[in-house]
C-alpha positions as CSV (number, residue, x, y, z in Angstrom):
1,X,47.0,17.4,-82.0
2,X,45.7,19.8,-79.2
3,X,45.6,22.7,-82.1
4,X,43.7,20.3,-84.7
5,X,40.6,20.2,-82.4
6,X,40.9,24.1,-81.5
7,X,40.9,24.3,-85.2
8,X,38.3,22.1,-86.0
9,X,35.8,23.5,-83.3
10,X,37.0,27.3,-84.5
11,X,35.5,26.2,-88.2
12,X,32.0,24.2,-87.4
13,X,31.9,28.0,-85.4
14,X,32.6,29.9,-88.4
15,X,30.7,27.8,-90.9
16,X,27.7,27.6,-88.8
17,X,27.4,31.1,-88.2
18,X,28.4,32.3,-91.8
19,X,25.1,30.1,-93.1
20,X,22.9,31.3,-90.4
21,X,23.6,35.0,-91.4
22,X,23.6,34.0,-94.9
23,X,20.5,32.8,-94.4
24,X,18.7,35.6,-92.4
25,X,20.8,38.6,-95.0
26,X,19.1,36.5,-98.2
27,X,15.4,36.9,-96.7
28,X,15.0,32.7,-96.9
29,X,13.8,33.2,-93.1
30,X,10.9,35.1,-92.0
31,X,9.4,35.5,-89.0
32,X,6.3,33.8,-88.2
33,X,3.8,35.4,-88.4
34,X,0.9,34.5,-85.3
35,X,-2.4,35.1,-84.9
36,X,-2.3,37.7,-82.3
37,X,-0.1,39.9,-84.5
38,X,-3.5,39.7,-87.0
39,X,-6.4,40.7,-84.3
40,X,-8.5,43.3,-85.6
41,X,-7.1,46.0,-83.3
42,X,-3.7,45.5,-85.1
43,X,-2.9,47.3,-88.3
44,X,0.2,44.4,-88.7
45,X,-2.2,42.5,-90.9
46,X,-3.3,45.5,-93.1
47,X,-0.2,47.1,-93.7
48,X,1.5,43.5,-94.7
49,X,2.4,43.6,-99.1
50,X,3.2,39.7,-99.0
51,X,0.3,37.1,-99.8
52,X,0.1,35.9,-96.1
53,X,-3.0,34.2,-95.2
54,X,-3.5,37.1,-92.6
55,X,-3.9,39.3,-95.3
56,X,-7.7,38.7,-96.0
57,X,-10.8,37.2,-94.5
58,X,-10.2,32.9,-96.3
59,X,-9.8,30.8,-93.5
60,X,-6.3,28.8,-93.6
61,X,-4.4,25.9,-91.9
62,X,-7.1,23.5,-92.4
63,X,-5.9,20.1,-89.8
64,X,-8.6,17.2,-89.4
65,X,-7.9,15.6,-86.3
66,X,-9.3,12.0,-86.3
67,X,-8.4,11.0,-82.9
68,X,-12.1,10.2,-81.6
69,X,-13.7,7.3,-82.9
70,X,-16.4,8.3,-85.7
71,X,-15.4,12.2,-85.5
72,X,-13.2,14.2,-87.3
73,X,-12.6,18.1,-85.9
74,X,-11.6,19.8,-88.4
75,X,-9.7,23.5,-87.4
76,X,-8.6,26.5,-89.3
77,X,-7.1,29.9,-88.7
78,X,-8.3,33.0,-90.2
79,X,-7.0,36.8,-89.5
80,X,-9.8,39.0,-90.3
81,X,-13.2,38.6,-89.0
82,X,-16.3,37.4,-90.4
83,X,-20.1,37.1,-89.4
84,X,-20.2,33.4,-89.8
85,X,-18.5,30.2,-91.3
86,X,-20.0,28.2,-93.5
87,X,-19.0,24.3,-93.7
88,X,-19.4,21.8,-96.5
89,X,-18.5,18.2,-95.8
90,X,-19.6,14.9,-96.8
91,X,-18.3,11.6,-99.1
92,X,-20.8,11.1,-101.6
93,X,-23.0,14.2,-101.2
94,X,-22.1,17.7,-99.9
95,X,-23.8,18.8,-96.9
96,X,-23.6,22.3,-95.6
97,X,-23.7,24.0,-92.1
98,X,-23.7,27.0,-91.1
99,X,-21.5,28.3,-87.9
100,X,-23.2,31.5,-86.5
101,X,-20.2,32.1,-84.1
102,X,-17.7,34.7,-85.5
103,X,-15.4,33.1,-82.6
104,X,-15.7,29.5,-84.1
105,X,-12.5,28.0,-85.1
106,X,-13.3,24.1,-85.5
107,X,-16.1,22.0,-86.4
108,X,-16.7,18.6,-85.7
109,X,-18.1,16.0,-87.9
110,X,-20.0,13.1,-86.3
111,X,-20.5,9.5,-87.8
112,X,-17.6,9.4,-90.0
113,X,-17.3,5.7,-91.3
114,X,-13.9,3.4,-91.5
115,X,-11.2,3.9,-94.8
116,X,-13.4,7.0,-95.7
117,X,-12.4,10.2,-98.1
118,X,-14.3,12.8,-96.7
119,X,-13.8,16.1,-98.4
120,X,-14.3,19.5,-96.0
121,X,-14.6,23.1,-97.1
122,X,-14.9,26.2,-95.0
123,X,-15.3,29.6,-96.4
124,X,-16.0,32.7,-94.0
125,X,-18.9,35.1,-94.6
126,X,-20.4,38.4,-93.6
127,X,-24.1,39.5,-93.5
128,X,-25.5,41.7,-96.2
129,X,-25.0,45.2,-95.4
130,X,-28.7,45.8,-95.7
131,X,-32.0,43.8,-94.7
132,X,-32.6,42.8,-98.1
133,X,-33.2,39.0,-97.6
134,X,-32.7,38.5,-101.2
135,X,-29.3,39.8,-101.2
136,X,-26.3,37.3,-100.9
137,X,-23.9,37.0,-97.9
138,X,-20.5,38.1,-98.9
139,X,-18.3,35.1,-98.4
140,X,-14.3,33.9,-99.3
141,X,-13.5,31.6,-101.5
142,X,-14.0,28.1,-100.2
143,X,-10.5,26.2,-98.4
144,X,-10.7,22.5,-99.5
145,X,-9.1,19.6,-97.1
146,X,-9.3,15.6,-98.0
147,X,-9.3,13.8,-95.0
148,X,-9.4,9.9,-94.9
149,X,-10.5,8.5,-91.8
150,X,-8.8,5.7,-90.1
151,X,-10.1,1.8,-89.2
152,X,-11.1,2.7,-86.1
């Protein structure tokens, strides 16, 4: 009976570590990738062939936290740098702000009602290369989230 356990033990080993190397040989797990390995004084972000977020200037991760009555934060990630962020939000209408902090990372929208869709896009921009005030900011595409707000 003793040499049934050893046995048994000696297997859930082997198996375990036959699909963990399995797993890591076939490419299914990849590192994750963090925002530090993206700052702009890094060339990890340039030099990456895969379709990573970090691989352009589009924010990413959109989360909506709702936790404050009548607010909803929403937050994003983004690799590359831009001038500003620009934020569209609203239920019926679409409102716009602009964020002239390249820094900014979250936004917070105030007087959000109860059992609300609120839709949020955030796109980043840069200034115009030259002082031409006609000339359009260069900006990603926008990165939609659908938050509904809780009965607060």
């Amino acid at each position: 009976m003793h040499k049934i356990g050893l046995n048994s033990i000696f297997f859930r080993y082997s198996l375990t570590s036959v699909i963990l190397l399995t797993t890591f040989s076939a490419g299914l797990i990849r590192p994750i990738k963090t925002l530090a390995e993206c700052t702009p004084s890094t060339s990890t972000c340039n030099s990456k062939t895969d379709n990573s977020p970090c691989d352009s200037r589009n924010p990413y991760n959109l989360v909506a936290d709702t936790t404050r009555v009548r607010r909803i934060q929403i937050t994003w990630n983004v690799c590359q740098k831009n001038d500003f962020y620009q934020v569209s939000s609203g239920d019926d209408k679409d409102d716009m702000t602009q964020i002239n902090d390249p820094t900014a990372r979250s936004w917070t929208y105030v007087g959000a009602r109860d059992l609300v869709k609120y839709t949020f896009k955030v796109r980043g921009c840069n200034a115009p290369t030259t002082k031409d005030t006609a000339q359009e900011p260069n900006c990603t595409p926008w990165t939609q989230l659908v938050v509904t707000t809780p009965d607060w």
